[in-house]
C-alpha positions in Angstrom: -1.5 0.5 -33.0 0.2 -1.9 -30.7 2.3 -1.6 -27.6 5.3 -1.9 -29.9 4.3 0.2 -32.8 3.7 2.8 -30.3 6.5 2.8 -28.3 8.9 2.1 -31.4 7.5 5.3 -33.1 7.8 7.5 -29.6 11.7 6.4 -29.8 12.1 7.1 -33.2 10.0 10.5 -33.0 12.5 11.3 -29.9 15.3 10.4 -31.1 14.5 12.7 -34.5 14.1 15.7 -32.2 17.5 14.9 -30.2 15.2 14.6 -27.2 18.0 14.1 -23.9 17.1 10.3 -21.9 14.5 9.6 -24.7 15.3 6.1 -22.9 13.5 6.7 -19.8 10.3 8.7 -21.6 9.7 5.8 -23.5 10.1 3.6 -20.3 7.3 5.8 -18.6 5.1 5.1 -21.2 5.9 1.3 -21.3 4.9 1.3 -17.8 2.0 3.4 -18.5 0.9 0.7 -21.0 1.6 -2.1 -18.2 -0.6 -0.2 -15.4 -3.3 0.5 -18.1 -3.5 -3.5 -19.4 -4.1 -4.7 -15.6 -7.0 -3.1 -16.1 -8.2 -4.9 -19.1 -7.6 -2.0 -21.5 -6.1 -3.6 -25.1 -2.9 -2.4 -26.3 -4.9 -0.3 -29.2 -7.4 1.4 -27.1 -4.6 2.2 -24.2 -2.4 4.1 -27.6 -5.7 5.6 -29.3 -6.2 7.4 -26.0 -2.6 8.5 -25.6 -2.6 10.1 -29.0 -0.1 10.6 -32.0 3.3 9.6 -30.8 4.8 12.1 -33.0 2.4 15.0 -31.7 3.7 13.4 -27.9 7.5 13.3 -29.0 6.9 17.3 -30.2 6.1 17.9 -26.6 9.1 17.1 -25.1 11.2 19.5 -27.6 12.7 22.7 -25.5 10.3 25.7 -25.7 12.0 29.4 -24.8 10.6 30.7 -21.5 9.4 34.3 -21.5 9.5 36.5 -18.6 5.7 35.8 -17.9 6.1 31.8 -18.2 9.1 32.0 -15.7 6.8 33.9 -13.6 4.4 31.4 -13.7 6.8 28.2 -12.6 8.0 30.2 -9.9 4.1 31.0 -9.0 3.8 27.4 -9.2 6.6 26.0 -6.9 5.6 28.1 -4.1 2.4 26.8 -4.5 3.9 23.3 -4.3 5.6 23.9 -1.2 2.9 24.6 0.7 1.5 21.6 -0.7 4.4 19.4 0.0 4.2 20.6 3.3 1.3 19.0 4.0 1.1 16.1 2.5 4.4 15.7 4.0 3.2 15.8 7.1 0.2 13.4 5.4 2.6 10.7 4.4 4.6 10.7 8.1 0.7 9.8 9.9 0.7 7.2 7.0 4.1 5.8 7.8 3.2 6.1 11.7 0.6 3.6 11.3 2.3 1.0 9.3 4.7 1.1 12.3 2.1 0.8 14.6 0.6 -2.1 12.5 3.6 -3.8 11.8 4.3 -3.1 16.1 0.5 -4.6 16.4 1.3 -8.0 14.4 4.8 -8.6 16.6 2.2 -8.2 19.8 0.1 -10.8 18.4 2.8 -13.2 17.7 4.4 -12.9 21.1 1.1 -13.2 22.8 0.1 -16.0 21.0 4.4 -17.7 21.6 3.6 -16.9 25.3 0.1 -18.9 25.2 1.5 -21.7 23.6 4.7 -22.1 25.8 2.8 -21.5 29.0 4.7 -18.5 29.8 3.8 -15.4 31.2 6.3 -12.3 31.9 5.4 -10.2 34.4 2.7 -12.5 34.9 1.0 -10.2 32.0 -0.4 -13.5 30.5 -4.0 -13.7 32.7 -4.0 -17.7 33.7 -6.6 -20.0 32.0 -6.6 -23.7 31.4 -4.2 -24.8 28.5 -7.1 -25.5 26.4 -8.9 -22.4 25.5 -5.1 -20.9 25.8 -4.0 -22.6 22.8 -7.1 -22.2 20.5 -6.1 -18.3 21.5 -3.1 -18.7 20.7 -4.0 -20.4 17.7 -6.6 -17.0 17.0 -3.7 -14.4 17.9 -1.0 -16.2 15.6 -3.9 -15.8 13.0 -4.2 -12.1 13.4 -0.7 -11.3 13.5 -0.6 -13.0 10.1 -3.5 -10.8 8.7 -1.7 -7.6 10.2 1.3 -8.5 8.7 0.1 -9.2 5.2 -2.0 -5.9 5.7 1.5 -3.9 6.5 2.5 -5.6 3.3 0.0 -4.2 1.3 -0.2 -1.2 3.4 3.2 -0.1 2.4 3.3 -0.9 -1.0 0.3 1.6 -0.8 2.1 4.0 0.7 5.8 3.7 -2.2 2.4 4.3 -4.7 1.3 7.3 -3.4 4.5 8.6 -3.4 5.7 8.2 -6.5 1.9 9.4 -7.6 2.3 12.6 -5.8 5.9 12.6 -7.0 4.8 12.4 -10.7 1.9 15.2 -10.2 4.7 17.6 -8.7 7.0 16.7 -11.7 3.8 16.9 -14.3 2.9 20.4 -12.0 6.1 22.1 -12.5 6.6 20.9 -16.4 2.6 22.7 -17.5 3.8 25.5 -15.7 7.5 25.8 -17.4 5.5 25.4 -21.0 7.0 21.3 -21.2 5.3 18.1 -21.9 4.3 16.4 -19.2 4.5 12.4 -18.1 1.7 9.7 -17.7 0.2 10.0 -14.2 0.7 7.2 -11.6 -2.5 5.7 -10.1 -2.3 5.9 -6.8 -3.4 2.4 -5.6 -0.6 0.2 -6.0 -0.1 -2.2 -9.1 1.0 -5.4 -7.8 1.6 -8.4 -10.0 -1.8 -10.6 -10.3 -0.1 -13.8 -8.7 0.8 -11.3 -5.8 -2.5 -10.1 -5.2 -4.3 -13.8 -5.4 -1.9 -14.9 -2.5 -2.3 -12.0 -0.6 -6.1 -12.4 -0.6 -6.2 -15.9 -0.1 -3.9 -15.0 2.8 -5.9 -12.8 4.7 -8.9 -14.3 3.7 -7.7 -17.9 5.6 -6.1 -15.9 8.7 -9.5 -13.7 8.9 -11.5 -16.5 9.2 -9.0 -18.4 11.2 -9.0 -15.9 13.8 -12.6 -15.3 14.3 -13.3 -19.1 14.2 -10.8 -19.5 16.7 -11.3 -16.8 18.9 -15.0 -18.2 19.0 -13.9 -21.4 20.0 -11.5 -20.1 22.7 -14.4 -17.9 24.2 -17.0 -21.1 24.0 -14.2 -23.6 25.3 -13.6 -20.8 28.3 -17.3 -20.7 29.0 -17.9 -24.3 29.0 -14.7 -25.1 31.4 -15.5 -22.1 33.8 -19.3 -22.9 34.0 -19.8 -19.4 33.4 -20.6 -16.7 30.5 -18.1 -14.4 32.5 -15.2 -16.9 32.7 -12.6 -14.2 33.3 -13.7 -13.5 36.7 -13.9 -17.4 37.3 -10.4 -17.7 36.4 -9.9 -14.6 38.5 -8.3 -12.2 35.5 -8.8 -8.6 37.5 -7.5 -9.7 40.9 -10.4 -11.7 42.6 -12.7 -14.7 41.5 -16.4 -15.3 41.8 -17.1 -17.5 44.8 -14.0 -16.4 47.1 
């Protein structure tokens, strides 16, 4: 059966059991199909494994709750808030360090402005020759482009976590109240193939940018100082060799 056999005779089968926003079930599955395909699954083995679309349609029909099955779901979302509690908690540490990368890459670029403009404020920038400053400049700018496309990827992460957790607290709650329940959500996040050849091209080019650079800068530094410890030549804590 194909992706649109499938999905055709979910609608129908939903439709048939006046199923409310059979729309966005059948959506969830077309995006399960999607996810599932990236992968290299066909269209026919991704539906074999999902089953009967009828039998799946039957699911989602309302079923009577008994005492003991209301029970159960309220069993179950006490349960879940100590979970979300948590992970809560998990997904604010996750969110804290894609600010602090995203704060990291900005560094970078500044540092790297400052080196190529010959600037220094606060006289934070330690003084070197303009040659090894701009091949580390030329490093920095480098690794504030691989921070920045690793936010990038970093928070697309993070949206697919979320709406993985989100779908096993949704999926949680409907075993528990005797409902069908939806697809999960993969947790690693499904960008577009053209999207994840340019991102790795990108941070495969500014990774070995940076280290190339950063090298350079360090043999330049050596060769103009006439010494393997060139930031006390150039007097970087306070004081330089020979005075």
């Amino acid at each position: 059966m194909t992706k649109n056999e499938f999905l055709t005779k979910l609608a129908d089968e939903l439709k048939k059991n006046n199923i409310p926003d059979y729309d966005d079930i059948v959506a969830e599955y077309e995006q399960h199909f999607a996810f599932k395909m990236a992968d290299g699954y066909s269209e026919e083995e991704i539906a074999a494994k999902l089953g009967n679309p009828a039998v799946l349609a039957s699911q989602f029909e309302s079923i009577n709750q008994d005492k003991k099955s209301a029970g159960k779901k309220a069993t179950t979302i006490i349960g879940l808030s100590f979970i979300d509690i948590f992970a809560g908690a998990f997904f604010v540490l996750l969110i804290a360090w894609e600010i602090i990368m995203a704060a990291f890459s900005l560094c970078s670029l500044a540092v790297a402005v400052c080196l190529f403009g010959k600037i220094s404020p606060l006289s934070l920038i330690p003084p070197m020759p303009y040659g090894p400053a701009l091949v580390f400049g030329i490093s920095l700018t480098a690794l504030a482009l691989l921070t920045a496309v690793g936010c990038i990827y970093f928070a697309a992460f993070i949206r697919q976590l979320m709406r993985s957790f989100g779908r096993f607290h949704h999926n949680t709650i409907a075993a528990a109240s005797g409902n069908a329940i939806l697809p999960s959500i993969a947790i690693y996040p499904r960008l577009p193939a053209k999207t994840n050849r340019r991102i790795r091209t990108i941070a495969l080019i500014s990774l070995v940018l940076f280290a190339s650079s950063f090298v350079l800068g360090m043999i330049i530094s050596m060769i103009l100082s006439g010494s393997l410890e060139f930031w006390h030549i150039w007097g970087w804590f306070g004081y330089k060799i020979g005075n």
